[in-house]
One Martini backbone bead per residue (centre of mass of N, CA, C, O) as a GRO file, in nm:
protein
  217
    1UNK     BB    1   8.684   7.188   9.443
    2UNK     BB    2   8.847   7.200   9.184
    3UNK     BB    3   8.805   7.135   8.818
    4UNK     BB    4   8.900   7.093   8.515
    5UNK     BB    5   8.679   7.289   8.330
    6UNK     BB    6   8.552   7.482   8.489
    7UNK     BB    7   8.348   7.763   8.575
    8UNK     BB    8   8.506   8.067   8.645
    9UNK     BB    9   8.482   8.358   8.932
   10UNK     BB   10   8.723   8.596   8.979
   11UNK     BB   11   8.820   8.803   9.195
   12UNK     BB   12   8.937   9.079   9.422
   13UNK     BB   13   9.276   9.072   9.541
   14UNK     BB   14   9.505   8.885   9.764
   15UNK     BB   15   9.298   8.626   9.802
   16UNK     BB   16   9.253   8.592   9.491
   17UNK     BB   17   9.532   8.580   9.385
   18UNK     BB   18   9.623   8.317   9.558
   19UNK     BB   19   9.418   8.202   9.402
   20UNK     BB   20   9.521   8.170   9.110
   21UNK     BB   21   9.792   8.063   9.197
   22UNK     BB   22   9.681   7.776   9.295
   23UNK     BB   23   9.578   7.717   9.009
   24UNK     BB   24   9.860   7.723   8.817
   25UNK     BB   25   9.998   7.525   9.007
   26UNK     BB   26   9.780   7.258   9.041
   27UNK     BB   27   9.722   7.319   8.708
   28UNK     BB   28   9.896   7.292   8.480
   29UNK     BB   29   9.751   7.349   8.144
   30UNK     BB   30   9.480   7.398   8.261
   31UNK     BB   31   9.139   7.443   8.198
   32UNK     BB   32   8.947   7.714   8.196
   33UNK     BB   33   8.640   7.927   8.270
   34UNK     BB   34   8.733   8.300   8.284
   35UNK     BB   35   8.596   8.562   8.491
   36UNK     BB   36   8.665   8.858   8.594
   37UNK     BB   37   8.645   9.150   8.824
   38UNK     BB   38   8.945   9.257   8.695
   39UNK     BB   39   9.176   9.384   8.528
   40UNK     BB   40   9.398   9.252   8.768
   41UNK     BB   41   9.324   8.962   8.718
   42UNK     BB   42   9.337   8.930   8.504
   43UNK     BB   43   9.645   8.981   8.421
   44UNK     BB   44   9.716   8.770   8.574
   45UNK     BB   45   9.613   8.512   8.506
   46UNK     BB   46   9.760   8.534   8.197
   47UNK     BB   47  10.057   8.537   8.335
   48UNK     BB   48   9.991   8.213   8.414
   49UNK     BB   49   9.799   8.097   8.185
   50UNK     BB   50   9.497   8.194   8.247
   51UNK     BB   51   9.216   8.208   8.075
   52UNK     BB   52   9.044   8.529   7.999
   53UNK     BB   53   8.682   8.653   7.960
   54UNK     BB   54   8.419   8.800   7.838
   55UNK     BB   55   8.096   8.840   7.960
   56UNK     BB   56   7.768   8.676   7.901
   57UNK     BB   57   7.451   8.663   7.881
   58UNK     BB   58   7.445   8.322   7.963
   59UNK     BB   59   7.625   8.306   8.225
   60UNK     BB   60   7.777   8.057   8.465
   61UNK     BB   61   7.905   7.916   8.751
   62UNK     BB   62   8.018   7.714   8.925
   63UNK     BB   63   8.242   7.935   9.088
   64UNK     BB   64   8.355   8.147   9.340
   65UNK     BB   65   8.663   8.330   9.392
   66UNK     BB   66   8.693   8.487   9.713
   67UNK     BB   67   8.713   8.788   9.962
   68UNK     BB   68   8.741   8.964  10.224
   69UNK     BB   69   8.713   9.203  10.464
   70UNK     BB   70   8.456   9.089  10.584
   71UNK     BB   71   8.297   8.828  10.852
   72UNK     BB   72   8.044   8.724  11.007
   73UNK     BB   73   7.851   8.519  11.192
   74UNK     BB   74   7.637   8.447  10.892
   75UNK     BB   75   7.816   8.500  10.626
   76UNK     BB   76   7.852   8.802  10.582
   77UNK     BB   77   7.982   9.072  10.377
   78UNK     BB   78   8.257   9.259  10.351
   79UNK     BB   79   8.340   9.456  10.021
   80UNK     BB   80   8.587   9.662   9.823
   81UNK     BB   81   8.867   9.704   9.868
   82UNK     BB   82   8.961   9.670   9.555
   83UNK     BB   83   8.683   9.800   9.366
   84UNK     BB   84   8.496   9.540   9.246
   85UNK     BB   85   8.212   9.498   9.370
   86UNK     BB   86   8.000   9.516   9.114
   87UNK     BB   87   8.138   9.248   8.996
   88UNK     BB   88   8.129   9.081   9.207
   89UNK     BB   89   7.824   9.048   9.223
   90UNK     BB   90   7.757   8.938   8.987
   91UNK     BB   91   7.943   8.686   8.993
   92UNK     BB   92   7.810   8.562   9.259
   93UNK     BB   93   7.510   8.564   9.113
   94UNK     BB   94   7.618   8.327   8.882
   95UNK     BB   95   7.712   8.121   9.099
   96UNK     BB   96   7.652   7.819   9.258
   97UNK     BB   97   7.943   7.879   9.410
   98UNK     BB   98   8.104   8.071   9.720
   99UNK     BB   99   8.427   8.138   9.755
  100UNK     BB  100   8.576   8.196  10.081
  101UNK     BB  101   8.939   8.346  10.141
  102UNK     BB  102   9.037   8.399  10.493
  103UNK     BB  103   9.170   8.528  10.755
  104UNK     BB  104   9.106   8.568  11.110
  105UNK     BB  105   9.119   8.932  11.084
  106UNK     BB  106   8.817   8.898  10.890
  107UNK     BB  107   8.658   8.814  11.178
  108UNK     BB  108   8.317   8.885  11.298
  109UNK     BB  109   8.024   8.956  11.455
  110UNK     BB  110   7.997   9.278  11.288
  111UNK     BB  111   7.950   9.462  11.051
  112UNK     BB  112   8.191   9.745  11.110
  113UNK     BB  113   8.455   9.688  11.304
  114UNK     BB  114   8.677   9.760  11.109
  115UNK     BB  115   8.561   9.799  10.809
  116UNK     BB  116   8.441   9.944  10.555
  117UNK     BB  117   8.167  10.057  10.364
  118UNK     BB  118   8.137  10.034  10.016
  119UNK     BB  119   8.054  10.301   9.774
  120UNK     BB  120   7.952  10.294   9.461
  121UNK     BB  121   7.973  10.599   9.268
  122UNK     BB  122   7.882  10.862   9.075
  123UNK     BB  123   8.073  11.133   9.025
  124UNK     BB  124   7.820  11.369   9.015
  125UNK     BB  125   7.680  11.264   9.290
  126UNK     BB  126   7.913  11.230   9.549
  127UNK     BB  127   7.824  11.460   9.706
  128UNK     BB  128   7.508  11.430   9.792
  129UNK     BB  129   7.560  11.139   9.878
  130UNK     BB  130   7.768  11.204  10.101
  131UNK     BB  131   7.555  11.381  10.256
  132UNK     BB  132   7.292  11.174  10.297
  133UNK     BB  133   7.507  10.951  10.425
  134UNK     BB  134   7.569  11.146  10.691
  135UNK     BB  135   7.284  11.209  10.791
  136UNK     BB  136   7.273  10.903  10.887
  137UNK     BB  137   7.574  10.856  11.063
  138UNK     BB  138   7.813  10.836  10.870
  139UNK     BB  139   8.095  10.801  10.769
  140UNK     BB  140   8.246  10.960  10.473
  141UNK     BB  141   8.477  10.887  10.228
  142UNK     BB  142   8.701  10.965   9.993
  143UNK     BB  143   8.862  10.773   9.798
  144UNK     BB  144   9.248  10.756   9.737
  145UNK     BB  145   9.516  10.760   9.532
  146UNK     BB  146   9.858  10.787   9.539
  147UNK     BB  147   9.781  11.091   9.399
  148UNK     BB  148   9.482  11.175   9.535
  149UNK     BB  149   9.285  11.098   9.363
  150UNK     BB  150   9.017  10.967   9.287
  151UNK     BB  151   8.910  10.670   9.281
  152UNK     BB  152   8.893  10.441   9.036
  153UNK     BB  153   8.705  10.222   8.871
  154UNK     BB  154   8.649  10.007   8.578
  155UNK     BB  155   8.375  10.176   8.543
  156UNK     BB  156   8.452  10.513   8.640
  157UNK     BB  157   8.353  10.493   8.979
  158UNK     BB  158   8.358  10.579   9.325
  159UNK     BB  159   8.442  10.573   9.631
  160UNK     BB  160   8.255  10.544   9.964
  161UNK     BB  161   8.413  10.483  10.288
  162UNK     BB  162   8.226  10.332  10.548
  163UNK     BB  163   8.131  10.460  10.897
  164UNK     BB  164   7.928  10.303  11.139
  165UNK     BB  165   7.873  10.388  11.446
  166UNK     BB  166   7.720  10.081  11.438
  167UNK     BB  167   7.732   9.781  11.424
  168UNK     BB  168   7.559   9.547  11.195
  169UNK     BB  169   7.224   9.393  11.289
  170UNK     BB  170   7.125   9.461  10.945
  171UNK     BB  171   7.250   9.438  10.687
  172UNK     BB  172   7.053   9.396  10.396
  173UNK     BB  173   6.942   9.654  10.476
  174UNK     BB  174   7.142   9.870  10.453
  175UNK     BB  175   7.172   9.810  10.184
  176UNK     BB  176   6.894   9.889  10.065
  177UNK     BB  177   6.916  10.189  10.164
  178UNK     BB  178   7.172  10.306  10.039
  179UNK     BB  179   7.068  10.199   9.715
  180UNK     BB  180   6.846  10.417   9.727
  181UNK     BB  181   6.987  10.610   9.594
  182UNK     BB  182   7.088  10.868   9.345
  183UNK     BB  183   7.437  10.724   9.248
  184UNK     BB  184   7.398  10.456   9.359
  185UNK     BB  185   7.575  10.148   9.210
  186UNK     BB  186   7.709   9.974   9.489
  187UNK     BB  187   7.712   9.780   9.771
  188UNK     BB  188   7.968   9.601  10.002
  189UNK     BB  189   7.701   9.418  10.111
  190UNK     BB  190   7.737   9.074  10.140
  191UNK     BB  191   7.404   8.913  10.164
  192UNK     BB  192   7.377   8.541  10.126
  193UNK     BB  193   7.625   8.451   9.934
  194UNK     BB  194   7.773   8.244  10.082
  195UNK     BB  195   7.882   7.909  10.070
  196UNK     BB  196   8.208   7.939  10.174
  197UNK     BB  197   8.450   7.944  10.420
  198UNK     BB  198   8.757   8.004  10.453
  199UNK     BB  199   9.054   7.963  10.717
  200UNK     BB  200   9.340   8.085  10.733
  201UNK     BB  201   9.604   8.025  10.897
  202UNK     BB  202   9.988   8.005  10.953
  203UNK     BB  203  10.012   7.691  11.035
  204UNK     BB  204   9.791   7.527  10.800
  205UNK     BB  205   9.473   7.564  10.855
  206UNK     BB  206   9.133   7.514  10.755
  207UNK     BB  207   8.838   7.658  10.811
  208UNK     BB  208   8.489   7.545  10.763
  209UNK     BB  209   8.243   7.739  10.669
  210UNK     BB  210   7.879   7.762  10.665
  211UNK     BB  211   7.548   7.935  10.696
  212UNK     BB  212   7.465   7.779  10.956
  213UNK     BB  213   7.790   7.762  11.142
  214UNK     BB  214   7.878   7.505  11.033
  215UNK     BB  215   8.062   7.292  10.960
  216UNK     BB  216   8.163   7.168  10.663
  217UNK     BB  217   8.176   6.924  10.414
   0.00000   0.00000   0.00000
């Protein structure tokens, strides 16, 4: 689907990351026009020898790869496992085609059955929006770092963790419900935004899905 010279954003996680390297790999030396959605993808990518520059006010972009924590039934993703949704999203909505690739481990029938769903908010606002988003009946949970500090994102805003009472029946909805309280900055659910789910077996079959539910072309 890739082709050196276009116009590429690429995404952040271990199957984004799989995907650099697979560009790497099949295109020794070739060019491509790259922004990463964080700062641990630019950095593989130009270990790699791909050049990533930052994000310009009229760029748009022939594809974007990235991964999902969850896919549901109608290819809606829940996102943000890596930190780095509110670029991710940015950049999905900048590219004419957004390729999701993921293993079987992370289709549902409906987002919320497995992970969290990340909410960036403002580190001052953090206590108020974690407060009124559990009483709306959500698990909530502030990510923390390795050395138990609040997660800052590359923007420098924390991540709230959520678990939905029960899985989502529109996600949508839901997304723009949480997204409406102030302070909060972006939410982990992106509806209607993929254009093809790759979905990769352990055996080496690839599994090509489109959003009307039939296999892509």
């Amino acid at each position: 689907m890739v082709r050196p010279g276009e116009r590429l954003a690429l995404g952040t996680g271990s199957s984004a990351g799989h995907a650099v390297r697979a560009l790497a790999e099949r295109f020794p030396g070739a060019t491509f026009d790259c922004v990463a959605s964080s700062h641990a993808t630019a950095a593989l990518a130009r270990s790699l020898g791909i050049a990533v520059r930052e994000l310009r006010a009229d760029d748009r972009f022939d594809r974007m790869l990235d991964g999902a924590d969850e896919v549901d039934d109608r290819l809606n993703l829940t996102k943000g496992g890596g930190g780095a949704l509110l670029r991710e999203k940015l950049l999905a909505e900048l590219s004419a085609e957004v390729i999701i690739l993921v293993d079987p481990t992370k289709l549902v029938h409906r987002l919320g059955e497995r992970s969290p769903i990340p909410v960036e908010v403002v580190p001052f606002a953090r206590a108020t929006v974690a407060r009124s988003i559990g009483n709306d009946g959500f698990g909530v949970a502030l990510r923390r770092s390795a050395d138990g500090q609040p997660f800052l994102t590359d923007n420098g805003n924390e991540i709230l963790d959520l678990r939905p009472a029960a899985p989502l029946a529109e996600p949508a909805r839901t997304a723009a419900e949480l997204r409406r309280r102030t302070g909060v900055v972006e939410v982990g659910i992106f509806a209607g935004i993929a254009s093809r789910v790759l979905v990769g077996s352990p055996d080496g079959r690839v599994d090509e899905r489109a959003p009307s539910g039939r296999a892509a072309d």
